[in-house]
N, C-alpha and C positions, 0 to 999 in steps of 0.2 A: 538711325538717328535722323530727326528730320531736319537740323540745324549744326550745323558744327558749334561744339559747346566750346571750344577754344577759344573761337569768335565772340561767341555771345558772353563769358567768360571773362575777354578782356576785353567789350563794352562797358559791360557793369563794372571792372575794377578802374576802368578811365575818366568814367563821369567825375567832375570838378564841380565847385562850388568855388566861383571867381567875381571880388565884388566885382559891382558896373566900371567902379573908378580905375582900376586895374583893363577893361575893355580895351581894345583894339579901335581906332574911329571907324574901323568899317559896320559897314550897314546890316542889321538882321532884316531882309525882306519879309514881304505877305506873306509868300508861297512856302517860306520856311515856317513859321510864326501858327498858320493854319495846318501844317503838319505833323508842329508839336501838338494843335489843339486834337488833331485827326487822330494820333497817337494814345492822347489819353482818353478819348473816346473807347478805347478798348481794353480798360481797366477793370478786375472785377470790382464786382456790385454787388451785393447781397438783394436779392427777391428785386434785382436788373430797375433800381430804383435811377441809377445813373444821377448820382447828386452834384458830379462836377458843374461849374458853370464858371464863363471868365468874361473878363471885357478885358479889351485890350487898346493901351492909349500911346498912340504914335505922336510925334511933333508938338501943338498946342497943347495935343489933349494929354503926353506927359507930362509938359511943363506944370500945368494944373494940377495933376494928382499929382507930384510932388511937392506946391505947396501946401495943398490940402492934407496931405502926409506929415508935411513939416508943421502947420498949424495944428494936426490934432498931438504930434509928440508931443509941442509946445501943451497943450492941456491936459494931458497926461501925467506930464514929468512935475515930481515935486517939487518945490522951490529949491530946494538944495541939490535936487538930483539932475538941474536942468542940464544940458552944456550946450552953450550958442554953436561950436564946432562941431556936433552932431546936428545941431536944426538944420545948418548951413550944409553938411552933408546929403541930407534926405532933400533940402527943396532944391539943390544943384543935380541932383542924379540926372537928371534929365539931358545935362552936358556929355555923360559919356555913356549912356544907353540910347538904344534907338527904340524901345520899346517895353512898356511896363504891362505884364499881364494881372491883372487882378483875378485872384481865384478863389472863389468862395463855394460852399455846400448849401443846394438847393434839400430845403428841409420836403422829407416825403410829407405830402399833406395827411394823411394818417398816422405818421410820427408812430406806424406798427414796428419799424425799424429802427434797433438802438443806434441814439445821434452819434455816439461812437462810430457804432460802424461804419454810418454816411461819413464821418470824416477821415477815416480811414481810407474807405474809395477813395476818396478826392487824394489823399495821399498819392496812392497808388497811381494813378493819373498822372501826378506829378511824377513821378519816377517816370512811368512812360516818355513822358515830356522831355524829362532829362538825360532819356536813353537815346532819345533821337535826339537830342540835342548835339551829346558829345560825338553820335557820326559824322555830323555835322563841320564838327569840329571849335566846336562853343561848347559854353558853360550855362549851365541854366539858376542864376542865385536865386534862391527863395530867402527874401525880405519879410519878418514879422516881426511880432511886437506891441506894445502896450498902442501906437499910436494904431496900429493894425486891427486890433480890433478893438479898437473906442468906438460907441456906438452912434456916434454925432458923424463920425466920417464915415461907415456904412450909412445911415441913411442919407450924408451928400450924394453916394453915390449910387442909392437906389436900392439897396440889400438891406431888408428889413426882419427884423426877427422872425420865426426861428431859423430862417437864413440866418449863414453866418461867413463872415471872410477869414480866410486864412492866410492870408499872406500875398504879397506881391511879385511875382517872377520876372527877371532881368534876364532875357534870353543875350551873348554877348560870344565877341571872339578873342578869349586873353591873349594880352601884349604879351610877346617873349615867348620863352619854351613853355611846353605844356606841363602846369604844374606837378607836382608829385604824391603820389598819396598816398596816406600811412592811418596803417590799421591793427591794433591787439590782432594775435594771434587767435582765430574763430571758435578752435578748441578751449577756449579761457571761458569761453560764453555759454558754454551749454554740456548740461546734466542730461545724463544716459539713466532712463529707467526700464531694464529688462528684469525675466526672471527671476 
């Protein structure tokens, strides 16, 4: 075996999904941040089209895509559905994250590949992301949603059809003990077709 699966084993069963607000005030640096992106670089891709893409907004350039975040929920949300304590949520993130990755799928310009798939890759990606993350010893949230993909706030930010965004990621270090995590039994999930 080329990797102790124990290890890797209880990688994948430690990864967390911990809002920003719940964060630690310590700092996600570059060299971590570029790590994760290095990581998901190495995700597969169907016919190696590699549809990940990210930017990524430290200090200013968070505070900004959060309220750009919060403006496009506000145009989103229906009148009855709005709630001012979630706007106030998405455009304060920026107080307890050090750093908001925007991740979106670069459409193949031949579109020979189902858009599925490329969003899949990018998934995968993400999980990469989020496996280095929790060595780390962080959490990587992925943030979406109706304000996520309105399409007034991808082209604020540059991503234009058949590009598409999927979500925001909060790379962060939970306050307190490392949460816990709970899952159905794996055997509940899958059907045996032999002989």
């Amino acid at each position: 075996m080329r990797f102790n699966l124990t290890d890797v084993q209880g990688l994948i069963r430690e990864r967390r999904s911990v809002r920003p607000e719940q964060f630690k005030p310590r700092k996600v640096h570059r060299e971590q941040i570029e790590a994760l992106i290095e990581a998901a670089n190495w995700a597969p891709t169907h016919g190696q089209t590699e549809p990940w893409r990210f930017k990524v907004f430290t200090e200013s350039g968070l505070e900004m895509l959060q309220m750009k975040l919060a403006e496009a929920y506000r145009r989103t949300s229906k009148e009855d559905s709005f709630l001012q304590s979630k706007y106030d949520r998405i455009k304060d993130r920026y107080l307890f994250a050090s750093a908001g990755i925007l991740v979106y799928m670069k459409r193949q310009a031949s579109e020979k590949i189902p858009e599925v798939e490329e969003i899949l890759a990018v998934g995968c990606a993400v999980q990469n992301m989020s496996l280095i993350a929790t060595s780390y010893g962080m959490s990587l949230f992925w943030s979406s949603g109706s304000a996520v993909y309105d399409n007034q706030f991808a082209d604020e930010l540059g991503v234009t059809l058949p590009d598409r965004i999927l979500g925001v990621l909060y790379p962060g270090y939970p306050e307190g003990e490392w949460p816990e995590g709970r899952r159905q039994f794996w055997m509940t999930k899958v059907e045996w077709f032999t002989d």
